[in-house]
N, C-alpha and C positions, 0 to 999 in steps of 0.2 A: 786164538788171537792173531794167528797170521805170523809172517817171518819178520816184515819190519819193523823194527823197534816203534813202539809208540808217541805220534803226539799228537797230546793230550790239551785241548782247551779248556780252562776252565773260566765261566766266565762269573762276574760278581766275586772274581778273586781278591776284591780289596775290602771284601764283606769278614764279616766273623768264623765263618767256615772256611771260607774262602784263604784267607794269612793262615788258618791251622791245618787246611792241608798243605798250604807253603812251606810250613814249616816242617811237616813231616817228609815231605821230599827233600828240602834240601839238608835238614838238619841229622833228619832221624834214618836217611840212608831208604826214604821211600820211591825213588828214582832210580829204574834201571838202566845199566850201561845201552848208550845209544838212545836212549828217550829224550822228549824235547818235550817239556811243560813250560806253557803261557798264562800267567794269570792275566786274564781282561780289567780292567774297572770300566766305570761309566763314564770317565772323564774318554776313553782312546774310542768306544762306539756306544750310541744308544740303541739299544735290543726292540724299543719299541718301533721305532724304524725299522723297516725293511732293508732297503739300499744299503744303509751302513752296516747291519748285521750279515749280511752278503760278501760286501767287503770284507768284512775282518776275517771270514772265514775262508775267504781268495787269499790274503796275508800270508796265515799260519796254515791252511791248509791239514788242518786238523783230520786225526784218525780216530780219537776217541773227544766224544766232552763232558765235562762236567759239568750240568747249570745247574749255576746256583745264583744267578741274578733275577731280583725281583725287585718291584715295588713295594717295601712291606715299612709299619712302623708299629707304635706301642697302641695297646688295648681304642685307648680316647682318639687318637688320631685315624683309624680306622672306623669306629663309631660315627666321626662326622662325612668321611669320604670314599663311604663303599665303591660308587660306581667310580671314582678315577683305580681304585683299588684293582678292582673286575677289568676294566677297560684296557688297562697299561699292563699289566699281568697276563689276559686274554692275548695279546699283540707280541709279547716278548716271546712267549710261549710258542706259539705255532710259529715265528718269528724263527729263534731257533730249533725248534724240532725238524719245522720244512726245510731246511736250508740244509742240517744236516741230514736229512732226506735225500735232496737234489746234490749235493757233493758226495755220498756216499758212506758217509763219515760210520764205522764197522760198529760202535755201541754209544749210545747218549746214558748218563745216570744222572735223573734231574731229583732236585732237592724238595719234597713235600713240606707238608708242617702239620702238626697234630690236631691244628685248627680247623681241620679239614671234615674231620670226625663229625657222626650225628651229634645234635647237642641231645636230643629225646635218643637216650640208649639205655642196653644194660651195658655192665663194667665186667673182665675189662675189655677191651676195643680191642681187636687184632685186623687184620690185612682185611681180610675178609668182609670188613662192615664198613668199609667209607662210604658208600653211596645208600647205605640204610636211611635215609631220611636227610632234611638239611641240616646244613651246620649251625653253629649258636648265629644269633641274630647281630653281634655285635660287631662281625665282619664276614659278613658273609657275601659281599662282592670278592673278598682276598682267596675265600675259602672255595668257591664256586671254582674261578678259576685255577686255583690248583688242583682239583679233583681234576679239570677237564687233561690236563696233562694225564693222570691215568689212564683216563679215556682214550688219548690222541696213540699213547703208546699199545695201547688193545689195537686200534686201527694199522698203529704204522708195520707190526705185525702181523697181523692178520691179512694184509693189503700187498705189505711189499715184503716180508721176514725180515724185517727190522729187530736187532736187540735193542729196542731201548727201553731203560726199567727205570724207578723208582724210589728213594727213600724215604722214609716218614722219622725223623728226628723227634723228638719230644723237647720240653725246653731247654735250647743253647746257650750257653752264657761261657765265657773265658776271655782272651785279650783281644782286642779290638772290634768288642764289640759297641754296638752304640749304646751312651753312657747317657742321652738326652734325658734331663726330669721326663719329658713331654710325651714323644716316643720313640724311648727306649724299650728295650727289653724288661721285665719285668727286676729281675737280680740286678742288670747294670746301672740301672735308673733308679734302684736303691741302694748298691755304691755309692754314684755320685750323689744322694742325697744325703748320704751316712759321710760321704769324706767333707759337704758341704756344713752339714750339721754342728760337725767337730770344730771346723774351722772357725766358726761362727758362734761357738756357744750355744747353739738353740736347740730346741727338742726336734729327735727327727720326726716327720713327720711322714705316715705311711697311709699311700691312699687305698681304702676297702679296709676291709675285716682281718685281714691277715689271715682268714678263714681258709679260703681254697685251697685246693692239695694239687701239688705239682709236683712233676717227675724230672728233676733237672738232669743234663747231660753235660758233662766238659767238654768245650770244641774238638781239643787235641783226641778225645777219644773217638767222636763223631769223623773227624780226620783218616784214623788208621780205619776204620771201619768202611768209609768212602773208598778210601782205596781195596781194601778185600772183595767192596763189591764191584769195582771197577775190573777187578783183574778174575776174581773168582765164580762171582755171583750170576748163576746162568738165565735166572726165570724172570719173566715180563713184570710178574704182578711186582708189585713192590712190597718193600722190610719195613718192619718199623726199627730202629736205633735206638734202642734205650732201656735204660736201668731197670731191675726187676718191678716188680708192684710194689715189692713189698719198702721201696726206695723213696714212696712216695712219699711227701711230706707239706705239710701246713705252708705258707707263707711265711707264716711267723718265726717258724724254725728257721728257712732263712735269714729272716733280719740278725735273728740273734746270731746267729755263724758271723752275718757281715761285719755286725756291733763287735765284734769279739776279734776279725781277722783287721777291723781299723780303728779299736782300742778306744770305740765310742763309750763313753760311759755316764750320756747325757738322758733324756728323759724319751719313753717311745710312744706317739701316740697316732694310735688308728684312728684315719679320719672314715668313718661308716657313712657319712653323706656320699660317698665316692662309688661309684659299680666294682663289682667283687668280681665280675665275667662270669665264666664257667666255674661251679663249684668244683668241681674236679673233670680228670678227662682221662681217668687209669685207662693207662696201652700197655697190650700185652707183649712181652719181649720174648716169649716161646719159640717164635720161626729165630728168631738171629741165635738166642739157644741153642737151638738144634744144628745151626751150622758150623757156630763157634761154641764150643762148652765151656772151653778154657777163658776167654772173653775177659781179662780186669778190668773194671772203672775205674775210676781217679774217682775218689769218696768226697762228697761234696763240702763237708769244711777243708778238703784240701786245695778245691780245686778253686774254692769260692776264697780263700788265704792267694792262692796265687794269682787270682783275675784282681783283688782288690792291690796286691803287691806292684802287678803290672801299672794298673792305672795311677797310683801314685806318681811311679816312676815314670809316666809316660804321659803325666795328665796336658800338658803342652801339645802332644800331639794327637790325644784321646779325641772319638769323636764327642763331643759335651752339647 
């Protein structure tokens, strides 16, 4: 890592991953003496720009980053707008890769998404199978471009010995994350429909089958993990972050955690006119295994009780 204390960019720090590694540095004693952590948002530079992405990093003068700024939204909203997906994403991407190329900057660790995965596969998915075939159809301008960050990082490697690596998260959800019906995250956007629901008297209303199986991850944990691999994590290829297989579970199992962490006790009804996405997208969590054994999760009614706790208390400032 070199003699000088690090700092550390992170950009899309006003994102969901983003405040939970804030939090673990400033809270949880994740900040080493002499380190200097910046979280970016979108309001101070736009990353699809050039010029300005330049700039910020003349500013702070960054030794390590973490990105985690993208253009992304929920399932429908990606459905209608692959290519600004592709296009804005493609731009941010080699946007800051190159830049922290051209500065020097000693390691980058950019944020994937499981979306990335073939949708034609066998289960479960490990590191080794992103570029096996395309991804689901349903956003596959989002998905395209973050495979290519893979890609970018085999080059910048290969090219110049660059460390910069990878992570693959599986689905995030905790405090401030986006709570939009529209697109939101899958869990948060049925919070605010379940805190909406109660308020209102009315049956919640849940779009798709409740069928598909997903692998959820608590930010805070995705958080201390960011940092292990920031500080420990040697190899190009990228991890995936996330709960066993065996963690995986229905939709529905979460509504009912959520019904139960916001004392919903109205009527539930799946709307099946609605797209159900990926029926499932098991990723295997073997390599983070092998690095960390010891490794606790935060067990999803717990974590899904404090994301619902949060937004209550917070719904003022939530994004809705």
């Amino acid at each position: 890592m070199g003699t000088e204390p690090m700092r550390v960019l992170v950009t899309g720090g006003s994102g969901l991953v983003g405040k939970a590694i804030e939090h673990v540095v400033k809270q949880e004693g994740g900040c080493l003496e002499g380190e200097q952590w910046t979280f970016l948002c979108s309001k101070e530079a736009n990353l699809v720009d050039l010029q300005q992405t330049r700039a910020v990093f003349e500013k702070y003068r960054p030794t390590h980053v973490i990105h985690l700024a993208a253009k992304v939204g929920g399932l429908y909203l990606h459905m209608k707008e692959n290519l600004h997906f592709l296009r804005d994403n493609l731009r941010i991407n080699d946007n800051v890769l190159q830049t922290s190329h051209e500065r020097g900057v000693t390691k980058v660790v950019s944020c994937l998404s499981s979306c990335i995965f073939p949708d034609k596969t066998t289960y479960p998915i490990d590191e080794s199978m992103i570029h096996n075939g395309p991804p689901h159809d349903s956003n596959f301008g989002y998905s395209h471009a973050k495979r290519m960050i893979d890609i970018q990082n085999r080059g910048y490697f290969e090219q110049h010995g660059r460390r910069y690596t990878a992570v693959i998260p599986t689905n995030v959800y905790g405090p401030y994350d986006n709570f939009n019906f529209e697109n939101g995250h899958v869990l948060s956007a049925l919070m605010h429909k379940t805190y909406a629901a109660k308020k209102e008297g009315t049956p919640l209303q849940v779009w798709g089958s409740g069928t598909p199986r997903r692998q959820f991850i608590y930010s805070l944990d995705v958080a201390r993990l960011f940092l292990w691999v920031l500080r420990e994590y040697d190899e190009i290829d990228p991890i995936i972050l996330s709960v066993g297989e065996e963690e995986e579970l229905p939709i529905k199992d979460a509504v009912e955690m959520i019904a139960d962490a916001l004392d919903f006790k109205g009527q539930i009804v799946f709307d099946t006119s609605k797209s159900d996405g990926q029926m499932k997208k098991t990723a295997s969590n073997a390599k983070l295994q092998r690095y960390l054994p010891d490794f606790t999760f935060t067990p999803l009614s717990e974590g899904i009780k404090k994301t619902c706790d949060w937004f209550v208390n917070n719904y003022d400032i939530a994004r809705t």
